[in-house]
C-alpha positions in Angstrom: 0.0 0.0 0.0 1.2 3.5 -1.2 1.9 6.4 1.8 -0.8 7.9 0.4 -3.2 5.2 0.7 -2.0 5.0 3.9 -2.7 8.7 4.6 -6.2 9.1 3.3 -6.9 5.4 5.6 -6.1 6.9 8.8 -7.8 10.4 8.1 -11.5 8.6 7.4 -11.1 7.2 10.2 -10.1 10.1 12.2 -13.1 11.6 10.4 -15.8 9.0 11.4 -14.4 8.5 15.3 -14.8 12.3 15.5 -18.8 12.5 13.6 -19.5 9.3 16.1 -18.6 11.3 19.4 -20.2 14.5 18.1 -23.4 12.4 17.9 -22.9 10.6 21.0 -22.5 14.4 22.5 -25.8 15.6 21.1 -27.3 12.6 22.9 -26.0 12.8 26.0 -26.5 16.6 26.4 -29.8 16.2 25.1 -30.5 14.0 28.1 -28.8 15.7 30.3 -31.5 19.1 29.4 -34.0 16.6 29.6 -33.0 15.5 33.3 -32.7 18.6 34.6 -35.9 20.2 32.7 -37.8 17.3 34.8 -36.0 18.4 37.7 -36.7 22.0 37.8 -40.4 20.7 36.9 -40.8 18.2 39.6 -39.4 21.3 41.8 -41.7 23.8 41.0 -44.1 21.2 42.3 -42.5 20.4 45.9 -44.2 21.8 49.0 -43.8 21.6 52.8 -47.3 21.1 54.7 -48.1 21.1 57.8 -50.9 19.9 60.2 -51.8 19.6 63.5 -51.5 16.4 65.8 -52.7 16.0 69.0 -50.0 15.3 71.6 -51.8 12.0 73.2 -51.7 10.6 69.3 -48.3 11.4 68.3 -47.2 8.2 70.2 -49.7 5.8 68.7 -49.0 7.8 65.3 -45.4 7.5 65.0 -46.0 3.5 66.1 -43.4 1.0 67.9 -39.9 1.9 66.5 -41.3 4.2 63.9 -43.1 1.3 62.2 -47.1 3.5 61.5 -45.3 6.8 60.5 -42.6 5.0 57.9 -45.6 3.2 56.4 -47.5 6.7 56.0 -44.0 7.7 54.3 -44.0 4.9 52.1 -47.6 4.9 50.6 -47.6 8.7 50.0 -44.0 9.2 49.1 -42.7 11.7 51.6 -40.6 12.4 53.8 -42.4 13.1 57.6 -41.0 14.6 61.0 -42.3 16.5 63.7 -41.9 19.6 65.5 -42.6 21.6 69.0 -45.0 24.4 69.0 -44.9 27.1 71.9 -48.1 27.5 73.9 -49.8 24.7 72.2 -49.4 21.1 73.5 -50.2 19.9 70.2 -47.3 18.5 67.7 -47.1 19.7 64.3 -46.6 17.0 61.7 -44.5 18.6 58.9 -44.6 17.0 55.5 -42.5 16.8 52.6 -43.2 16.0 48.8 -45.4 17.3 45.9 -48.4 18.3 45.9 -50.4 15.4 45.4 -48.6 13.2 48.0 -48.8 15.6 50.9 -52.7 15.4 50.3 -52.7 11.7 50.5 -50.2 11.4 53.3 -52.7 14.4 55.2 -55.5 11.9 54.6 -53.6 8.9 55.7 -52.8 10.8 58.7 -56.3 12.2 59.7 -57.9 8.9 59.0 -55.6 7.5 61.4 -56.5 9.5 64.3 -60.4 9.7 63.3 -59.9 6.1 63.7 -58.0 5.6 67.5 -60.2 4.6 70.0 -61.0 7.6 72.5 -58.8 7.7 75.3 -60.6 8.4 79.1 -59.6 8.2 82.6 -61.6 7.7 85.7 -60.8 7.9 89.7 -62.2 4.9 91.9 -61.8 4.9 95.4 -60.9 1.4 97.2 -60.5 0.6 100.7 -57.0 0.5 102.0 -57.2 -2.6 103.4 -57.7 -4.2 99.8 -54.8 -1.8 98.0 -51.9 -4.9 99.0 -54.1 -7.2 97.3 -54.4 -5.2 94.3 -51.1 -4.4 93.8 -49.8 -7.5 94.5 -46.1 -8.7 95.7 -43.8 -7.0 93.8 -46.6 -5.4 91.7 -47.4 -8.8 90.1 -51.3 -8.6 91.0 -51.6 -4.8 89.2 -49.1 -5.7 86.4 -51.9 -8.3 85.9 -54.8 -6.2 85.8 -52.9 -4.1 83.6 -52.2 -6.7 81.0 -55.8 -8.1 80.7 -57.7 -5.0 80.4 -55.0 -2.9 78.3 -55.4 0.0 81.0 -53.1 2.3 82.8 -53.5 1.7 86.5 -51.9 4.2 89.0 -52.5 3.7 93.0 -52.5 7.4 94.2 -50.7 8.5 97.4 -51.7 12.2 97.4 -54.7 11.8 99.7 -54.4 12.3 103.1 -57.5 9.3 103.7 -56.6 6.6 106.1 -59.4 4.0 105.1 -59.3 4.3 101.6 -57.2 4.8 98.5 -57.7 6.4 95.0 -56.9 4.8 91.9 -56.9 6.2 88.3 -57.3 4.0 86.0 -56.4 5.5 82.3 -57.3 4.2 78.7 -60.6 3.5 76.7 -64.4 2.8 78.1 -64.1 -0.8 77.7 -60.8 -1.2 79.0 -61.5 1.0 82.1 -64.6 -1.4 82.6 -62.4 -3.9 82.3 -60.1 -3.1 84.8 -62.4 -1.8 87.3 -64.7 -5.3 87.0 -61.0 -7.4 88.1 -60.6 -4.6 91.1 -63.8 -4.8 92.2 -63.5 -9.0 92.5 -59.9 -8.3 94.4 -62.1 -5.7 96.9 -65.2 -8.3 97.1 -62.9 -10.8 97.9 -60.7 -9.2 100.5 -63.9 -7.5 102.5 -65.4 -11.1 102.4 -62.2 -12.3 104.0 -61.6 -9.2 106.4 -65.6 -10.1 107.4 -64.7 -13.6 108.3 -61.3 -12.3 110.3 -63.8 -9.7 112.2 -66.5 -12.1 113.0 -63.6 -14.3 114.1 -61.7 -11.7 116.1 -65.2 -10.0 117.5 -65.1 -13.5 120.3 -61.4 -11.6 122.2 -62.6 -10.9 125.6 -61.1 -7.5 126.7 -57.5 -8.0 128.6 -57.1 -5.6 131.1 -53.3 -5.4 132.0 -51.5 -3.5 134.5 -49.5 -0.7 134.0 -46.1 -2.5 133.4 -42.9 -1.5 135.9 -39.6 -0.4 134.4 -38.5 -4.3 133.5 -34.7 -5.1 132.9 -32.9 -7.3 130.0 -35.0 -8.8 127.6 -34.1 -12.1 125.4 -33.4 -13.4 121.7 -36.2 -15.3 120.0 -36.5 -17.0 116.6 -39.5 -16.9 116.3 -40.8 -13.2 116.5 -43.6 -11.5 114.4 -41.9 -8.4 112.5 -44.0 -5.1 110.8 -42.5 -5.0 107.1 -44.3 -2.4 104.7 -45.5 -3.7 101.6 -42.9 -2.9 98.6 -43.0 0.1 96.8 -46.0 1.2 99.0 -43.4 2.4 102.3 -46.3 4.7 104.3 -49.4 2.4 103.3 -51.5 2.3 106.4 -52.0 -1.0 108.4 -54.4 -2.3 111.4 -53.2 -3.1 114.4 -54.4 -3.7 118.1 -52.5 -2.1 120.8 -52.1 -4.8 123.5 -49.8 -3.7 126.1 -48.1 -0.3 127.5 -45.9 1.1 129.3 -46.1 4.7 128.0 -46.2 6.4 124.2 -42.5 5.6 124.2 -43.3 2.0 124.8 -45.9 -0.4 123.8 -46.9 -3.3 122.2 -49.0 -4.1 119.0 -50.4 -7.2 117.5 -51.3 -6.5 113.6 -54.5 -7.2 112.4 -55.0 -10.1 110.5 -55.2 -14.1 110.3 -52.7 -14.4 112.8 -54.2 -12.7 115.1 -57.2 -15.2 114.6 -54.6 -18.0 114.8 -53.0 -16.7 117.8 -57.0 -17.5 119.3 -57.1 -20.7 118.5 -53.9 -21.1 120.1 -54.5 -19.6 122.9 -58.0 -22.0 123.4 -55.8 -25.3 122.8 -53.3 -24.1 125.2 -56.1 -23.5 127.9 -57.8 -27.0 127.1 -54.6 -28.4 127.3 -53.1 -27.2 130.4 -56.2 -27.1 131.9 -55.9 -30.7 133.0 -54.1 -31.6 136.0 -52.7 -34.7 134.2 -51.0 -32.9 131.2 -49.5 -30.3 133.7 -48.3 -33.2 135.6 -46.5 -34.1 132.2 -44.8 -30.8 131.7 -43.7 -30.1 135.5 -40.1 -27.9 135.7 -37.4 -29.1 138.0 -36.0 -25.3 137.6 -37.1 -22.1 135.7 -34.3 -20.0 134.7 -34.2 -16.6 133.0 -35.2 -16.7 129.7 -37.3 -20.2 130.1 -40.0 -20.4 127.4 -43.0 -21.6 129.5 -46.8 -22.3 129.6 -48.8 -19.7 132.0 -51.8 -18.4 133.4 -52.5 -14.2 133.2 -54.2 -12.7 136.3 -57.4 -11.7 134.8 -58.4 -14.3 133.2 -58.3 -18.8 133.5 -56.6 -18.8 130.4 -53.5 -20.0 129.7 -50.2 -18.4 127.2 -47.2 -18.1 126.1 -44.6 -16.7 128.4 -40.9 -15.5 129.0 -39.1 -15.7 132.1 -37.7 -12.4 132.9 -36.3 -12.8 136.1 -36.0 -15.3 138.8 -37.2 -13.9 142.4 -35.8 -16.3 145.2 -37.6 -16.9 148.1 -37.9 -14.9 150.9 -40.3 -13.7 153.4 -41.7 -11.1 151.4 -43.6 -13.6 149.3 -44.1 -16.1 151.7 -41.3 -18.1 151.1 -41.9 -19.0 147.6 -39.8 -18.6 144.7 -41.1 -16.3 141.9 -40.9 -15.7 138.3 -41.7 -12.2 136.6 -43.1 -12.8 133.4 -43.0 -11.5 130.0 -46.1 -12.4 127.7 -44.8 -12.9 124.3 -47.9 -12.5 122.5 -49.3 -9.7 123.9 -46.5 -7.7 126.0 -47.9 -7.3 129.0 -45.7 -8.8 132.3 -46.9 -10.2 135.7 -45.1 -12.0 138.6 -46.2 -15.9 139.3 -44.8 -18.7 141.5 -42.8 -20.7 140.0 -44.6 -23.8 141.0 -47.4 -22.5 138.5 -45.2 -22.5 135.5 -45.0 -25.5 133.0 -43.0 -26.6 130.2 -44.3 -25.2 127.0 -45.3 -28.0 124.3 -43.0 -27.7 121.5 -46.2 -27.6 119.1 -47.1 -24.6 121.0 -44.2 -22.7 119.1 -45.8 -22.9 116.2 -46.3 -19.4 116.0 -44.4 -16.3 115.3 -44.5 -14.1 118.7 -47.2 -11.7 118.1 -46.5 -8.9 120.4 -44.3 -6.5 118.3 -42.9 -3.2 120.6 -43.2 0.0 119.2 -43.0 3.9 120.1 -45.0 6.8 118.8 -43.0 8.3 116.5 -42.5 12.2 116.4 -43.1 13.5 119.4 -41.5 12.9 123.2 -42.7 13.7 126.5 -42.8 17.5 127.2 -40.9 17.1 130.7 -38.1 15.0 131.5 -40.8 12.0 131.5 -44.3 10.8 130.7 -46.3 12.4 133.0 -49.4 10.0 134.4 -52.1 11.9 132.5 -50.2 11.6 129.5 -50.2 8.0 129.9 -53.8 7.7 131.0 -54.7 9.5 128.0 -52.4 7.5 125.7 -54.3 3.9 127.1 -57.7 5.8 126.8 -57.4 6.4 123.2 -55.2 3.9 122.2 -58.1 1.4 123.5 -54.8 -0.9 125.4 -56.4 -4.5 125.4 -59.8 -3.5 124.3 -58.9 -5.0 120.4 -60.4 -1.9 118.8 -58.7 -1.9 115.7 -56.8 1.6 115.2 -54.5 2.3 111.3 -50.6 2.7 112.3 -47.9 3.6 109.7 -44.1 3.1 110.2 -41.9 5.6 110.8 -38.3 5.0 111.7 -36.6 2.6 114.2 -35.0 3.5 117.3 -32.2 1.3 118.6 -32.5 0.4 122.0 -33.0 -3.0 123.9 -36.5 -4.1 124.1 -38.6 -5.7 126.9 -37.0 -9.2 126.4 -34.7 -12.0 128.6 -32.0 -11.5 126.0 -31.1 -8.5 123.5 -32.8 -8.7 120.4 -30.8 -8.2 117.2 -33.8 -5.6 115.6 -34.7 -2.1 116.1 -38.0 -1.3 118.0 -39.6 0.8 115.0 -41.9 3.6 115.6 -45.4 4.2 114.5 -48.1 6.9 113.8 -51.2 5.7 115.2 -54.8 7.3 114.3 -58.2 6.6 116.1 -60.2 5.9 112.6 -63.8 5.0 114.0 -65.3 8.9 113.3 -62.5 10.8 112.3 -58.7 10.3 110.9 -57.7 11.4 114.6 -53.7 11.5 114.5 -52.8 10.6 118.5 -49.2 12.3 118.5 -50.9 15.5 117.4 -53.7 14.9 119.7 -51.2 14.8 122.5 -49.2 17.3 121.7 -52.4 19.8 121.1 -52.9 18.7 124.8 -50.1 20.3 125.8 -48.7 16.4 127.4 -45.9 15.9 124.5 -43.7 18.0 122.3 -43.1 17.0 118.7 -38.9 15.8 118.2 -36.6 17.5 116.1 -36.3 15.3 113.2 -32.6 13.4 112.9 -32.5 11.4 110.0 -29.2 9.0 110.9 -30.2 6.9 108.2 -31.3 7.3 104.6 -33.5 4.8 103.0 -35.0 3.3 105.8 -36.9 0.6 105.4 -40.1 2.6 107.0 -40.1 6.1 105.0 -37.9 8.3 103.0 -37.8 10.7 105.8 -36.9 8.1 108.1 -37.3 9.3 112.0 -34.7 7.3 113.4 -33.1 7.7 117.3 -31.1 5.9 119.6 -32.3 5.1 123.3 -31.7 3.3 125.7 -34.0 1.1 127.9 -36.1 4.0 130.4 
C-alpha cells in the first residue's frame, strides 16, 4: 500500500471516530437538558405542609420503633417529622413532597387518628385494706390487671385518707370497665375475708393489764412477728391492736389479720390443754431459769399463754417463802409476777407461731418534761383502746435502737409508729397529744437514709427508760 493510501486510511477514520462522538455528544447533552428540565419541573411542584396532631396521638401515630409513621412515608412518598410548637401542646406533623402526595399522606394521617379509639380516665376509690391485694407482691397482682384490660393503672398516694385509696385507671371505656370489674373481684374478695377475720376476732374478751414496771434485759427469740411495709408502698396504712403499755415511748402491737385469729385458736388449745391436772403433771419444771419459754396463766383471766421468764425472784419472806418468776407475755407484752410452781413446760407444738406482740413507740413526738407524766399515759391507754382490740390504722416511721422488753437482746430495732383513732375521724394521736399540751413533737434526725419505713426516716437511739 502507497503512503498515500495510507494517509487518506487513517484520516476517514479520524473523520468517522470524531462524527460518532459528536453524535454521541448531542445525545447525551440532550439527556442531560431533559434531566434537569424534569428536575426543575418536579421542583416547582415540591411543597412543605403542615398539620396539627394532637400530643396524646403522636405516640400511637409515630408506632413501635417508627413502624405507622414509615408506612404513611411509604404509601404517599414523603418524607415526615415533627416539630414543638410554643403555647400549644399539640405536635405539628411537617410533610415533605409534591403536591399530590402531601394530600394523601394528610388523609392517611387524619384517617388514622379519626380512627383511634377515644382515650378516658376515671378515679375509683378502694378501701386501703384491699390496696396490697391489688397491687400484689412485687406489683405482680396490678401488672396483671394491667395486661388483661389494656389500662393504665396508677395507686395514688396524694390523699391524706386513712381508710381508703384512689386509683386512676387511664385508657378506653371498655378497657377502664375492664379493669375496674378485676378490682372490684380483688375488693369483694378481700372485705369477704376481712368479714370472716372480724367475726372471728369479735369472740377476744377484753385484757385488762396492768401498767407495766420499768422491767430489765430482755431475750433473743426465733421466732418473732416483724412489721414490714408492703414494697413500693413504704407509708401504706396497716391495722393493728394495741395490747400492752408502758407509756407512748413504749408499747406493744399485734397486727390485724389471720394471725391474730390464729393466735385465738392457740390460745383456746393451750387453755384445754393445760387445763388438765394430768397434762400439767406431764410438763412439771425441775427449775425455771431466766429466759425459760414456759406455759402460763394471766391474772385476769383462767386462760393459759405463752410466756418468757424475765427474772428469777428467790424466796424470801416477802412472798411467803416462795420462789417467783416475773413474766413477760410474748404474745401480747404485757408482764406479771407468778410462782414458779405455777409454771409448765411449753409444748413444742405450741411454738408454732411467730411471737405476736411486736414493741413499738410513737414516733414524732416525746414527752414534754423530762418524762411521761401520768395523764399523759392515762390519755395515751384511753385512746389507744390498750387490750380492748379496737382496731386503730398505724404507719411506720423510723426505728430506734434500743433494747427491748425481752430475757435477751434482740438483734432488731424497735420501730416507731403513727397511730390514728379511725372510728369517726382520721384522729392522729401524736398530734392529739401534743395539742394537749402532754408531748412535744422531736426534732427530726434522719441517721439513716432509706429506711426501710419512709424516705424521711425518724430514726433515734435510746436506751431502755
Amino acid at each position: 500500500m502507497s503512503a498515500l493510501t495510507k494517509s487518506l486510511t487513517v484520516f476517514l477514520g479520524l473523520t468517522a471516530c470524531g462524527v460518532s462522538g459528536y453524535i454521541l455528544y448531542l445525545l447525551f447533552h440532550k439527556d442531560d437538558e431533559d434531566d434537569y428540565m424534569d428536575t426543575f419541573a418536579k421542583a416547582s411542584k415540591f411543597k412543605t405542609h403542615e398539620i396539627k396532631v394532637p400530643k396524646d396521638m403522636l405516640r400511637a401515630l409515630i408506632g413501635r420503633n417508627g413502624k405507622c409513621i414509615k408506612q404513611i412515608q411509604e404509601q404517599s412518598n414523603t418524607k415526615i417529622n415533627f416539630k414543638e410548637v410554643d403555647g400549644s401542646e399539640d405536635k405539628i406533623c411537617v410533610i415533605r413532597g409534591c403536591v399530590e402526595a402531601c394530600h394523601i399522606a394528610e388523609n392517611l394521617i387524619q384517617d388514622f387518628i379519626s380512627n383511634q379509639p377515644v382515650l378516658e380516665s376515671e378515679d375509683i376509690w378502694v378501701p386501703t385494706s384491699s390496696v396490697g391485694k391489688i397491687i400484689g407482691r412485687n406489683g405482680d397482682k396490678v401488672s396483671e390487671i394491667r395486661s388483661l384490660s389494656g389500662s393504665k393503672i396508677t395507686v395514688n398516694d396524694d390523699e391524706k385518707v386513712l381508710n381508703s385509696k384512689r386509683i386512676t385507671i387511664k385508657g378506653t371505656k371498655e378497657q377502664i370497665n375492664v379493669a375496674k370489674s378485676l378490682i372490684d373481684d380483688i375488693v369483694e374478695q378481700s372485705l369477704q375475708q376481712q368479714k370472716r377475720l372480724e367475726a372471728s376476732l369479735a369472740k377476744r374478751e377484753p385484757r385488762i393489764p396492768p401498767k407495766s414496771p420499768e422491767l430489765a434485759k430482755t431475750i433473743d427469740s426465733p421466732k418473732v412477728e416483724r412489721m414490714s411495709p408492703i414494697p413500693g408502698q413504704p407509708e401504706t396504712p396497716f391495722e393493728v391492736y394495741v395490747s400492752a403499755m408502758v407509756d407512748p415511748s413504749r408499747f406493744w402491737v399485734q397486727i390485724v389479720g389471720p394471725k391474730a385469729t390464729e393466735l385465738d385458736c392457740l390460745v383456746e388449745e393451750m387453755t384445754e390443754y393445760y387445763g388438765k391436772i394430768e397434762n400439767r403433771n406431764t410438763h412439771l419444771l425441775d427449775e425455771v431459769k431466766k429466759g425459760d419459754l414456759v406455759a402460763a396463766t394471766f391474772m385476769y383471766d383462767n386462760k393459759w399463754y405463752r410466756a418468757e421468764v424475765l427474772n428469777v425472784i428467790e424466796a424470801d419472806e416477802s412472798n411467803s417463802n416462795e420462789k417467783q418468776a416475773e413474766l413477760y407475755y410474748v404474745d401480747y407484752g404485757d408482764t406479771d409476777i407468778l410462782p414458779c410452781k405455777d409454771l409448765f413446760e411449753l409444748r413444742t407444738d405450741f411454738l408454732r407461731l411467730h411471737f405476736q406482740a411486736i414493741e413499738c413507740f410513737l414516733a414524732r413526738i416525746e414527752p414534754s418534761g423530762e418524762s411521761w407524766s401520768e395523764a399523759a399515759v392515762d390519755r395515751f391507754e384511753e385512746w389507744t383502746h390498750v387490750a380492748q382490740w379496737k382496731k386503730l390504722s398505724a404507719k411506720m416511721n423510723g426505728y430506734s435502737i434500743r433494747e427491748k422488753t425481752r430475757a435477751k437482746r434482740e438483734g432488731s430495732p424497735v420501730p416507731g409508729v403513727d397511730l390514728y383513732e379511725i372510728e369517726e375521724h382520721d384522729i392522729d394521736i401524736a398530734e392529739e397529744l401534743v395539742k394537749a399540751g402532754l408531748a412535744v413533737f422531736k426534732k427530726e434526725v434522719n441517721l439513716l437514709s432509706g429506711s426501710r419505713a419512709t424516705s424521711n426516716s425518724n430514726i433515734s437511739v435510746a436506751s431502755s427508760s
